[in-house]
C-alpha positions as CSV (number, residue, x, y, z in Angstrom):
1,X,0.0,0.0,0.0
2,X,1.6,3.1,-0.9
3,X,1.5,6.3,1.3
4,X,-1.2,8.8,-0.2
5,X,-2.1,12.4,1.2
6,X,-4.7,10.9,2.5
7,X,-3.1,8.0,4.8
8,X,-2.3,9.3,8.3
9,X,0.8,9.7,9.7
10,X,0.8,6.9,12.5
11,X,2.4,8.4,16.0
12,X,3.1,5.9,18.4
13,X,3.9,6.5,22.2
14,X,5.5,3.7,24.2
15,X,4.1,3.3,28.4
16,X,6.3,2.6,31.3
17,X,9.5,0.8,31.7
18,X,10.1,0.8,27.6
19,X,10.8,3.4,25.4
20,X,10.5,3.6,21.7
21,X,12.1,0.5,20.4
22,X,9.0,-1.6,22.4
23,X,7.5,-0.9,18.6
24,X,10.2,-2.0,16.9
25,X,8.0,-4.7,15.3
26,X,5.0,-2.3,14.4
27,X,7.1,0.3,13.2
28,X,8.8,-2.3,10.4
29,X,5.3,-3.7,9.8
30,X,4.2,-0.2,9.3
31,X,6.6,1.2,7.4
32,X,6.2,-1.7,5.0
33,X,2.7,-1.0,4.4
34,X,3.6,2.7,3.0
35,X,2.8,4.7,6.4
36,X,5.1,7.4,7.6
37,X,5.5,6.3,11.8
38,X,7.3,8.8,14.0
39,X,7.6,7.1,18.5
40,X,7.2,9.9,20.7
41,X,9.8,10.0,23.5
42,X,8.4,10.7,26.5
43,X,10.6,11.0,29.1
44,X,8.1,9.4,32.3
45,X,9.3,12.1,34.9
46,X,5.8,13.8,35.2
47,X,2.3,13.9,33.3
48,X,2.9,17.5,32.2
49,X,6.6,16.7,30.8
50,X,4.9,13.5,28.6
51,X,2.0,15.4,27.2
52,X,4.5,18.5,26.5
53,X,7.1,15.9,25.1
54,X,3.9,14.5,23.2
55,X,3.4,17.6,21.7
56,X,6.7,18.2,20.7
57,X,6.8,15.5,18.7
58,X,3.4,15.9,17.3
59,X,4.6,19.4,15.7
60,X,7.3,17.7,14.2
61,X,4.7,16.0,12.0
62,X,2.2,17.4,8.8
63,X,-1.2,16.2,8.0
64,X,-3.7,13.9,9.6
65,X,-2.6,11.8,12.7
66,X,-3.2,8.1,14.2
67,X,-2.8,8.4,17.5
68,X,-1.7,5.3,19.5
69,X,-0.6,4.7,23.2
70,X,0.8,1.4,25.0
71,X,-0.3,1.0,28.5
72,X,0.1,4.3,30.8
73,X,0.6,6.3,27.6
74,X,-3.2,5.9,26.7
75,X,-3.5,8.8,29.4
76,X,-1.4,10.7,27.4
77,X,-2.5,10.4,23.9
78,X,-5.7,11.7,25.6
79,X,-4.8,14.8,27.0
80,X,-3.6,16.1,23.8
81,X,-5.5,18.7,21.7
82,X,-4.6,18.3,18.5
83,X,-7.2,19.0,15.9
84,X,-4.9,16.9,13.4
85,X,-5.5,13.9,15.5
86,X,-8.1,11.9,13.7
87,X,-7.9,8.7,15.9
88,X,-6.8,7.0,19.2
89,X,-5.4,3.6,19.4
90,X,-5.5,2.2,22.9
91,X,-3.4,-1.0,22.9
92,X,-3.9,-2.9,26.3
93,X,-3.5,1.1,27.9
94,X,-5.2,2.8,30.9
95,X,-7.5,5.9,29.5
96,X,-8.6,7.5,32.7
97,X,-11.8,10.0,32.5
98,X,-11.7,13.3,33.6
99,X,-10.7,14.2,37.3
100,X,-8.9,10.5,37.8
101,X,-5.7,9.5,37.9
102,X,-3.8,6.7,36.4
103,X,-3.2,5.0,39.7
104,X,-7.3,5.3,40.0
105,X,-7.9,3.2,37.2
106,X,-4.9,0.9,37.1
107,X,-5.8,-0.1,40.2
108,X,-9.6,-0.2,39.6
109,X,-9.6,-4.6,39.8
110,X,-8.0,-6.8,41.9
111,X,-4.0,-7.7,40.5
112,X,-2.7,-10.8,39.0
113,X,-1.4,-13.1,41.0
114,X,1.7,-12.9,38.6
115,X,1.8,-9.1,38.8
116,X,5.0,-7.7,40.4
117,X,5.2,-6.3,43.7
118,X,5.9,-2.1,42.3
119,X,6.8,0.5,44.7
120,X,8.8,3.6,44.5
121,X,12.5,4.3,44.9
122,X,14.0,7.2,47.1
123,X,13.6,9.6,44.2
124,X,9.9,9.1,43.8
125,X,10.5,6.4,41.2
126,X,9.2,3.1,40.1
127,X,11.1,0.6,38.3
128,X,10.1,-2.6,37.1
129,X,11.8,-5.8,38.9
130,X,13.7,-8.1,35.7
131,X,11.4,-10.9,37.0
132,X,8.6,-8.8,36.0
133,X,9.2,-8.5,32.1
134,X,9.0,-12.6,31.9
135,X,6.4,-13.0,34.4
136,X,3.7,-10.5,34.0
137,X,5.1,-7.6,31.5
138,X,5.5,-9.5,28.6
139,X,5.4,-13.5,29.4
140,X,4.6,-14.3,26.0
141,X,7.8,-12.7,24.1
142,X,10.8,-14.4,23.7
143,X,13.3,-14.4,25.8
144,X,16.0,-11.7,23.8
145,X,12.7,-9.5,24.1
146,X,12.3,-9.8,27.6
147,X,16.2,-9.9,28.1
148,X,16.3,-6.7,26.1
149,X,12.8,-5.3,27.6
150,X,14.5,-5.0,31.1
151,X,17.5,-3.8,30.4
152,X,16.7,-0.8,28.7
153,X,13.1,0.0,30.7
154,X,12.8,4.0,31.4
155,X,11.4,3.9,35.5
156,X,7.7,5.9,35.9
157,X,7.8,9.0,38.1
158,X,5.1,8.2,40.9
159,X,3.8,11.7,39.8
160,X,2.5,10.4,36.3
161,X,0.5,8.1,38.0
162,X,-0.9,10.8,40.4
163,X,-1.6,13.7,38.3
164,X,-5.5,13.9,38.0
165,X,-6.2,14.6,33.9
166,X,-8.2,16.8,31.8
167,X,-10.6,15.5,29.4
168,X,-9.7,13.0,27.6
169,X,-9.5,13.2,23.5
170,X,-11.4,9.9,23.7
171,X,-14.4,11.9,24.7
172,X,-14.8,14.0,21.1
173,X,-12.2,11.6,18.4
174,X,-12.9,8.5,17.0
175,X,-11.3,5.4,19.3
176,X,-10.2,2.0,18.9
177,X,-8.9,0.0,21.9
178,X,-7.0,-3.1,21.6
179,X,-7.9,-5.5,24.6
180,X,-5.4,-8.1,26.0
181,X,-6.9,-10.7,27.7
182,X,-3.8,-12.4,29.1
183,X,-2.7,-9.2,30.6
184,X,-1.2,-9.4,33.8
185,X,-0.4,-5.8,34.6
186,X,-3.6,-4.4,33.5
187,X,-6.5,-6.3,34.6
188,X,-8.8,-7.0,31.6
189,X,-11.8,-6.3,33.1
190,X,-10.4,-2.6,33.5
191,X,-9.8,-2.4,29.6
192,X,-13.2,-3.5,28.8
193,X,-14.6,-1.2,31.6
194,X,-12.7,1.6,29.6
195,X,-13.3,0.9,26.5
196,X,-17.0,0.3,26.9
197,X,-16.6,3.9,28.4
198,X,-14.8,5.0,25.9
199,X,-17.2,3.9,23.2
200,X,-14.5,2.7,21.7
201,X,-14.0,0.2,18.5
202,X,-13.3,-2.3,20.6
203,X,-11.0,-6.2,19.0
204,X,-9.8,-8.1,21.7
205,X,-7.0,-10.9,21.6
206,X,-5.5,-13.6,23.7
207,X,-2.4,-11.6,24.0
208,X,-0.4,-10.3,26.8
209,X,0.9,-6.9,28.1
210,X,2.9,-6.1,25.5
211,X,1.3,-6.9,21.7
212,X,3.5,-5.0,20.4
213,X,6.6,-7.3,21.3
214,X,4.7,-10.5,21.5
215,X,1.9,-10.1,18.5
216,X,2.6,-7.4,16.5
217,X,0.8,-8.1,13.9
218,X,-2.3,-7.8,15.7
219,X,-1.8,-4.3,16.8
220,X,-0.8,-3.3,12.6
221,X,-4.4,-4.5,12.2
222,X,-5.8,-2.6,14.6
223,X,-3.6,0.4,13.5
224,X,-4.4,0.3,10.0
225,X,-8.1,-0.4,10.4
226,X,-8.2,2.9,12.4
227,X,-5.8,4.7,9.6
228,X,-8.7,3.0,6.8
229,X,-11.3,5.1,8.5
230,X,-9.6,8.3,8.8
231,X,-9.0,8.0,4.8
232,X,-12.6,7.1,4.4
233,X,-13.4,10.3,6.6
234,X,-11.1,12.2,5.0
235,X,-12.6,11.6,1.4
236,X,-15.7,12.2,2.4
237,X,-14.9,15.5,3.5
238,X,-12.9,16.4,0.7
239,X,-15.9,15.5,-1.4
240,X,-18.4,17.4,0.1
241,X,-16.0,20.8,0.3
242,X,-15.7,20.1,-3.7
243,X,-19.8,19.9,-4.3
């Protein structure tokens, strides 16, 4: 499929304890399909700095936007105005309403079992324990992902998790929300809660945490399904202004 003015850029923002090589796969998968893909580097060290980093990289972009988040970026991609956004892409990620707070949802059901034990440092932040990545963060990648995973994870600032948020995109852009039903960190009775709440378009998988490491070819789908129906939007639009 090759890239037309219509096909949105796809902008991808990686959660807690990963940065932007978490969608290495998706990225490839992506780029192979004709869409331009820009990872946001957010740095995890408050809400405010990842929705200005957000931002940032947002401006460095033109035209129409996918927006997707991973995890505890899904309150991120939502507190972003951008009118060039045309979608949200929630893959297994925490969308908290307005008023809430990460914690407030991510803590909304009862743990797994499997889920590690996360509590902050002296500096106010949380890192994820190496047993973690194969037990609960991403038990279904292999183990050079997992190996890899935790030794470049990016610790969360307990104020990201603490920050109540504004109102979320989700409430006036089109969503789509990727469920993982083997998720350990995230129960997955708290992503269905969302995205029922969110209204969102809604394809759920038996997948854990992290799709993007562990089935990324089920997060393309969702990615370009959402990119299809901002180029169906977008012609309709453009067809309309020409009448």
């Amino acid at each position: 499929m090759m890239n037309s003015s219509q096909d949105p850029t796809m902008v991808l923002v990686h959660g807690a304890w990963a940065d932007g090589s978490s969608w290495m796969e998706v990225i490839l998968r992506l780029e192979e399909k004709g869409f331009e893909v820009t990872c946001a580097p957010i740095p995890l060290t408050s809400f405010a700095d990842d929705v200005s980093a957000l931002t940032r990289a947002i401006d460095r972009t033109r035209g129409p936007l996918v927006l997707a988040g991973h995890a505890y970026a899904g309150a991120v991609i939502g507190a972003v105005y951008e009118e060039r956004v045309k979608a949200l892409v929630y893959v297994a990620a925490l969308a908290p309403d307005e008023g809430e707070t990460v914690g407030q949802v991510f803590y909304r059901n009862q743990p797994h079992p499997q889920a590690p034990k996360l509590t902050p440092d002296q500096y106010g932040f949380i890192w994820m324990p190496k047993e973690g990545f194969r037990s609960a963060f991403s038990q279904h990648a292999s183990e050079a992902q997992i190996s890899v995973s935790a030794a470049v994870q990016r610790p969360i600032a307990l104020e990201c998790i603490q920050t109540p948020v504004p109102r979320p995109a989700w409430r006036g852009k089109p969503s789509w929300y990727l469920i993982a039903e083997e998720d350990r960190m995230i129960n997955p009775e708290t992503q269905h809660f969302m995205a029922e709440r969110m209204a969102a378009t809604t394809r759920f998988f038996s997948v854990d945490h992290t799709p993007l490491l562990s089935a990324p070819d089920k997060v393309v789908d969702i990615l370009v399904e959402a990119a299809r129906s901002v180029r169906v939007n977008q012609s309709l639009r453009f067809s309309r202004s020409s009448a």
